[in-house]
N, C-alpha and C positions, 0 to 999 in steps of 0.2 A: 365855882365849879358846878354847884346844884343848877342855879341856873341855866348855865349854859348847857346843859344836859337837858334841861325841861325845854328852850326856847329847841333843841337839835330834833326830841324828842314831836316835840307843836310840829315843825315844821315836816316831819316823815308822816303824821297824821294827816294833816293837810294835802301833800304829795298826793298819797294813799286814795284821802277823799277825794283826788281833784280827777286820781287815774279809774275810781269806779264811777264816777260823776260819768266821765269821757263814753265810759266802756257801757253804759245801759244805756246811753242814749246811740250808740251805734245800732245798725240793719245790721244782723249778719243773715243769711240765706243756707239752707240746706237742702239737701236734691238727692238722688240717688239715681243712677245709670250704671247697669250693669253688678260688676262688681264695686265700684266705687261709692265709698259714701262722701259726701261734697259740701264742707265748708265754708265760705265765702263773705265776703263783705267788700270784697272788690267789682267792677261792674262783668253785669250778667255774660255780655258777649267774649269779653276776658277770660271769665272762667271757665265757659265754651270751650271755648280755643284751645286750653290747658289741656282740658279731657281731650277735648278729638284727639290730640299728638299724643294722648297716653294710648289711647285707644289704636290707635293708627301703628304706635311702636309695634302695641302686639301684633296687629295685623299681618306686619311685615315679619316679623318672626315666623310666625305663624306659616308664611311663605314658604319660607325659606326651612324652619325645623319643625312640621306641625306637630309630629311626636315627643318634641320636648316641652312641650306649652302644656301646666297641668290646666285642663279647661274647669276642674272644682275651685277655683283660686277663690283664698280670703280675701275677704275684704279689703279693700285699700283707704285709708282714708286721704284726703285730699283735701289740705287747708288752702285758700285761693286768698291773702290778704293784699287789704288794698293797697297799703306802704310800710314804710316803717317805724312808723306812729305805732302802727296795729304789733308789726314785730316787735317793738321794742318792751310790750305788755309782758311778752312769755320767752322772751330768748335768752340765752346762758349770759351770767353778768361774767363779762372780763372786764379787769383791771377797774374796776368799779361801775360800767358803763354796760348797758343791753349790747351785744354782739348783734354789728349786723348782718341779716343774712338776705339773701337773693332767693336761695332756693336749696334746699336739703330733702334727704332721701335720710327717716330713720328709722327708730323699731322703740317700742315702748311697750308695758306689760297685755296691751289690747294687740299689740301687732303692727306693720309696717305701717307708716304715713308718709305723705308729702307732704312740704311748706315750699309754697311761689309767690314773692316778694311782686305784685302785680307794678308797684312802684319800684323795683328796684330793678338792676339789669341781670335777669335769669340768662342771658344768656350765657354769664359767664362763669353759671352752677350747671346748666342743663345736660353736659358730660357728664357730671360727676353723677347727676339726679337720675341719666337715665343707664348708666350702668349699672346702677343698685337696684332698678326697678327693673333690667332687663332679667338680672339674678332674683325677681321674686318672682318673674315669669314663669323659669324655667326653672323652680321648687319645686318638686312634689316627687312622692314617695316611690313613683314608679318607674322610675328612672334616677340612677345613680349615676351623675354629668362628672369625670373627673376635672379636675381645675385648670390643667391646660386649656379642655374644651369648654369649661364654662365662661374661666374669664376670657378668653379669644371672644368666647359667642357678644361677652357683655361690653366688650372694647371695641367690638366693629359694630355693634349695632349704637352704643353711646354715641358716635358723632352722626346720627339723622339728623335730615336734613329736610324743614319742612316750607315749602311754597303754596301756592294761591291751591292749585289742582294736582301738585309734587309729590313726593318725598324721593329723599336722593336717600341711599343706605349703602354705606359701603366707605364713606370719606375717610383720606388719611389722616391719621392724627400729627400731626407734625416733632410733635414732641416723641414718641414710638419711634416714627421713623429714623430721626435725629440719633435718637441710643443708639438700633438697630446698626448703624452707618459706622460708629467707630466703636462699638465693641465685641466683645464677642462673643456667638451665640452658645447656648448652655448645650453641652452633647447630647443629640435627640435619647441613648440609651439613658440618662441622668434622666431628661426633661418629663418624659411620660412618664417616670414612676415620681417626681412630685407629688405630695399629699398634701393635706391642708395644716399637717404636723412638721412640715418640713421649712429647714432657713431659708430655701429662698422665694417661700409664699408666706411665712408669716414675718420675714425680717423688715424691715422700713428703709432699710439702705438698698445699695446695690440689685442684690440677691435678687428681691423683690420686683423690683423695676423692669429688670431685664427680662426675668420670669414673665409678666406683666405682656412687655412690648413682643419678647417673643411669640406668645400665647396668640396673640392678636395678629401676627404675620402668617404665621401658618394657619388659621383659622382663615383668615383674608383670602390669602393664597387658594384654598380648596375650593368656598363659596366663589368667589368674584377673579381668580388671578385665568390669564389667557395662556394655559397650559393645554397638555395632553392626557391630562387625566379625566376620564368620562364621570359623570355624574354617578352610575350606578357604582363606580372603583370607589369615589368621594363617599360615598352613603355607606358600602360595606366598611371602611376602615371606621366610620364614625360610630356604628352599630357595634363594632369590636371594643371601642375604648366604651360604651356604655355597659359593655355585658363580664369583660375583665377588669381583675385589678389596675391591669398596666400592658400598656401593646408591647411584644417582643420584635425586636428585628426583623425573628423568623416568621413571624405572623405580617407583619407592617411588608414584608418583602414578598412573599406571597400575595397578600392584596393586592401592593401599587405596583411589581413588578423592577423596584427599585431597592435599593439597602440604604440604614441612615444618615451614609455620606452623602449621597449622591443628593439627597432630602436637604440635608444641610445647604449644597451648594446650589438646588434650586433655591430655598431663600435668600441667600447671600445676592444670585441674582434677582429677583423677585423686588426683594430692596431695593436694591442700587440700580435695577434698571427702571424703576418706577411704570413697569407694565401692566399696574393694577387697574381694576377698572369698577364700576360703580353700579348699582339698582335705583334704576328710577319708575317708580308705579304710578300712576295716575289715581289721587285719593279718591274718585266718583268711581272706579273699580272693587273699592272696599265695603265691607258689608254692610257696616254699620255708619249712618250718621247721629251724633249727636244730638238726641231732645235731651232737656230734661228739665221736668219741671219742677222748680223750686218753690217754698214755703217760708214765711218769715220765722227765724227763731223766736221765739220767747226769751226773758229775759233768764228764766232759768239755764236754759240751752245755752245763751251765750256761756254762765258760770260754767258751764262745762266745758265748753269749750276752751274756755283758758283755765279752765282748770289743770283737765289733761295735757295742754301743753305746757305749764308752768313744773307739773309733774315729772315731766319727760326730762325738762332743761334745768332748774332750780328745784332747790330745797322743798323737803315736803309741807314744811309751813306756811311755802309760800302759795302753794296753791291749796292747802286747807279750808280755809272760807267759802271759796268756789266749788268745793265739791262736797261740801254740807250743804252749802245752800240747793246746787241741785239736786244731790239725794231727798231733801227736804221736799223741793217742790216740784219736781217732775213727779207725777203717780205712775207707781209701777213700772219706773223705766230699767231695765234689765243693767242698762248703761251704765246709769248713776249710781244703782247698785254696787257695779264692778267695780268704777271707780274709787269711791271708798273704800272697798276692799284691798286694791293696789296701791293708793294711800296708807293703809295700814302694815301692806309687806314693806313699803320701802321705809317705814319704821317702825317692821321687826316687830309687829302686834300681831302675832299669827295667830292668837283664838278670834279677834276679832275680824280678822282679815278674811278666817275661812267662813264665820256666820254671815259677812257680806256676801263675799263670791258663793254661796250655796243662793243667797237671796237672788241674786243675779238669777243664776241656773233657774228658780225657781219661777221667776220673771218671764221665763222664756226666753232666754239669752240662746239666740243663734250665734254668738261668736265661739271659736274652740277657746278664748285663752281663761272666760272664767272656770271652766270646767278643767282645767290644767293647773292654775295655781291656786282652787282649789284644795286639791291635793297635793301638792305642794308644801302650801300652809298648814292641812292635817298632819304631813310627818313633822314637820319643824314644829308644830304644837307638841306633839305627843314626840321627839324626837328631837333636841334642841341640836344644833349641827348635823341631820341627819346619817346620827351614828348607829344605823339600826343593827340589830343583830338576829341571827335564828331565831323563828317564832315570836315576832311582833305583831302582827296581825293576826286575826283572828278569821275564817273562815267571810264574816258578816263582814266585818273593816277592807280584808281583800278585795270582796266582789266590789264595793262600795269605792275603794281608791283605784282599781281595774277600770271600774264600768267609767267611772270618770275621765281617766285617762282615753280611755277609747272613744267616747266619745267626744272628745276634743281631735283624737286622729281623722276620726268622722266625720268632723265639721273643716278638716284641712289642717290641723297643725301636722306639723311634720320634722320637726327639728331635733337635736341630737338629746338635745333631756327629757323629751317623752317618752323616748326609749331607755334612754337613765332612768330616770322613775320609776316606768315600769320595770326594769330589771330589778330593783333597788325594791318596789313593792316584793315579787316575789321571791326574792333571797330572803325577808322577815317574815313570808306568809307560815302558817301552819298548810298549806295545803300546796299539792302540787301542779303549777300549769297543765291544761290543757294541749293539745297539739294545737288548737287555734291559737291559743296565747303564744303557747313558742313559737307559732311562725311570725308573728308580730314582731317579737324580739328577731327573728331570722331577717326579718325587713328594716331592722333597723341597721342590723352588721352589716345587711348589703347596701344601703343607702351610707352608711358610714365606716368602712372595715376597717379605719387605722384608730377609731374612737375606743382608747382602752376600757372606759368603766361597760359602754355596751357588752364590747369581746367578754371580758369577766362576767358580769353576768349571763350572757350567754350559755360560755361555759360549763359554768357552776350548775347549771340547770342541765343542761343535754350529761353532768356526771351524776346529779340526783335522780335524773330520768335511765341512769345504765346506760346510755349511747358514750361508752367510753372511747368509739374511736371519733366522733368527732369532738369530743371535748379535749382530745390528745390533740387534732390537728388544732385544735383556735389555740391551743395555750402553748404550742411549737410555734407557732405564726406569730404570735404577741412576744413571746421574751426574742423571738432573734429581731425585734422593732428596739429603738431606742425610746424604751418608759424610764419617767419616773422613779426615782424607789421602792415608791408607794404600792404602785401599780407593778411592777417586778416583783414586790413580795407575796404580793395579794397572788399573781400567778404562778411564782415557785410554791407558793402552800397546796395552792388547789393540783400541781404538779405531783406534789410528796403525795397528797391523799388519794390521787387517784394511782400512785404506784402502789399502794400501800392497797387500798381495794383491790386491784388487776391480781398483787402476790397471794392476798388469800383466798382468792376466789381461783 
């Protein structure tokens, strides 16, 4: 048995030595254009090619929504590997075995990335890769997209379509259409007031799908369908669902000069009559062509490189090595800094985690996410489950887990737990926000209005600030929603206290 444990034991060492043998004698290449930073080990003109169509997606967006496009967009990063050799270093083990992949669209503690299998057939990821990246286009804080029209936006522009001097934008998905044909569609009164809390955007069955395909007919339909509706009718109803919760009848009827049925029954034909029709640009039309010039990595950079993906997909001990050795030997890279740092949250070492991500900061890190989890890592140090309560913070601690958060808004984050946080900071603070801090947290309820922990905080703040009639309407608006317990009790207290303030006052 010893044995046989030592020869299993030899031969995973060997393994081990034979995949970092492999891995330091590879090129990989890094470039930067635009917002992208660009990983590669695949050839140059390939991963050319990748960028332009990233490039080019937006372009065409851009066309078509230029207001929805945040133009501060984070970073992207952008793996370009050469095959599956390369993938099978850092991808998710199923059933004992590297999963392989073609091409993926994910998020990890640094922020969104792409993986394009240059040997492998992307084209049978590139929906999936560029619906998720159509959704990180149309991120940003100044505009609140509701999910009808976001996924519609990210379902018609996902099947681009690119040629020598082309792009086609607009193609059917075959599969949409197919649903669309035999079932039936969700009542447009139902469909617009969908949220991102609701079954049939976060359910995996049915609900979902249809939610999905319809989203993307009626989006099709307004940009590209051979109708009577003028372009300025198209623009004012889209302005309406970015500026309310949810379009009324009586609004939607006013706009189009039609009611939800009639709506309804233009789709039904729209489908079935297949009178769609398509955008085709000329790519020497567009602004931008791709340079860009690339650098050999080092071999430290490689360990980062699979560092951070082994991090994202596997175990953190698997990519351990890799991101010591780069913290070790890059000088002063903000990166490797962060790295480590994010290493350490995903095993829950949070003194260490934040003395990293401050080194990062320290570094000059222009990404927002060291400066976010950060602070993160300081409540969960000083706060294990962050159960904080009245007067945790101290006046110093405040401004300090504030200024941090904001400056990760600053640099583009924008997602639902920066606004957590920050609410989450000042419900512990000794001190009271500012009207600049409240409007931040006001920026978050209106980029997210069905997210209970924001509304509570919110809340809680405009009744410690006396604006007791808007802390009456957010906590009327949140209990007639379908919360949690958690979150229902949390708003029947702060409910009881502000009746109980309003009686003796």
């Amino acid at each position: 048995m010893f044995r046989s444990l030592c020869l299993k034991s030899i031969l995973l060492l060997l393994v081990v030595a034979a995949t970092r043998s492999a891995e330091s004698k590879e090129q990989w290449l890094i470039g930067e254009f635009e917002n992208f930073q660009i990983y590669s080990n695949a050839r140059k003109t390939y991963t050319k090619r990748i960028v332009q169509e990233l490039r080019d997606v937006r372009e065409a967006l851009v066309d078509v929504f230029p207001e929805y496009v945040d133009r501060s967009q984070q970073n992207l990063r952008v793996y370009v590997c050469r095959n599956q050799i390369t993938v099978s270093r850092f991808s998710e083990i199923y059933n004992g075995r590297p999963k392989t992949i073609n091409g993926l669209f994910s998020r990890d503690y640094e922020g969104p990335f792409i993986v394009v299998n240059a040997g492998g057939d992307f084209d049978s990821t590139r929906q999936v890769v560029y619906h998720e990246y159509v959704h990180f286009l149309t991120h940003n804080r100044k505009r609140r997209i509701p999910p009808w029209l976001n996924e519609g936006i990210a379902e018609t522009f996902s099947t681009i379509e690119f040629k020598k001097d082309r792009v086609r934008v607009g193609e059917v998905d075959p599969k949409n259409l197919a649903l669309l044909e035999r079932e039936r569609l969700i009542p447009l009164d139902r469909f617009f007031k969908i949220s991102r809390s609701s079954p049939e955007y976060n359910s995996n069955q049915h609900g979902r799908t249809i939610f999905y395909a319809q989203s993307w007919a009626l989006v099709h339909y307004l940009i590209y369908g051979k109708s009577d509706i003028p372009t300025e009718t198209r623009n004012e109803l889209l302005e309406a669902a970015v500026k309310k919760p949810w379009i009324t009848e009586q609004e939607f009827t006013r706009i189009m000069g039609f009611d939800f049925k009639q709506m309804e029954r233009r789709l039904r034909r729209y489908v079935s009559g297949g009178r769609n029709s398509i955008q085709i640009y000329d790519r020497r039309n567009f602004d931008t062509k791709v340079e860009i010039e690339f650098r050999k990595a080092s071999e430290a950079e490689i360990s980062l490189i699979y560092g951070a993906l082994l991090l994202a997909a596997r175990d953190p001990n698997d990519a351990h090595s890799y991101l010591i050795n780069a913290y070790k030997k890059i000088e002063n890279s903000p990166e490797a800094a962060a790295f480590r740092g994010y290493l350490n949250i995903k095993r829950r070492q949070w003194d260490f985690a934040a003395k990293y991500l401050e080194e990062a900061v320290d570094r000059g890190s222009t990404s927002p996410s060291p400066y976010f989890y950060y602070t993160l890592s300081r409540i969960q140090s000083s706060y294990p489950g962050q159960k904080i309560r009245r007067y945790s913070f101290n006046q110093g601690e405040t401004k300090k887990l504030v200024g941090s958060l904001l400056k990760a808004r600053e640099l583009g984050e924008s997602r639902e737990e920066l606004y957590q946080r920050l609410g989450e900071v000042w419900l512990g603070s000794t001190i009271k926000p500012d009207e600049e801090d409240l409007a931040t947290l006001i920026e978050g309820h209106r980029l997210y209005p069905e997210d209970a922990q924001i509304g509570f905080y919110l809340a809680f703040l405009y009744f410690e600030n006396r604006d007791y009639e808007e802390a009456a309407r957010l906590i009327e608006f949140f209990l007639a929603q379908n919360l949690d317990r958690v979150a229902a009790d949390n708003f029947k207290g702060l409910q009881r206290g502000l009746k109980e303030e309003l009686a003796e006052n």
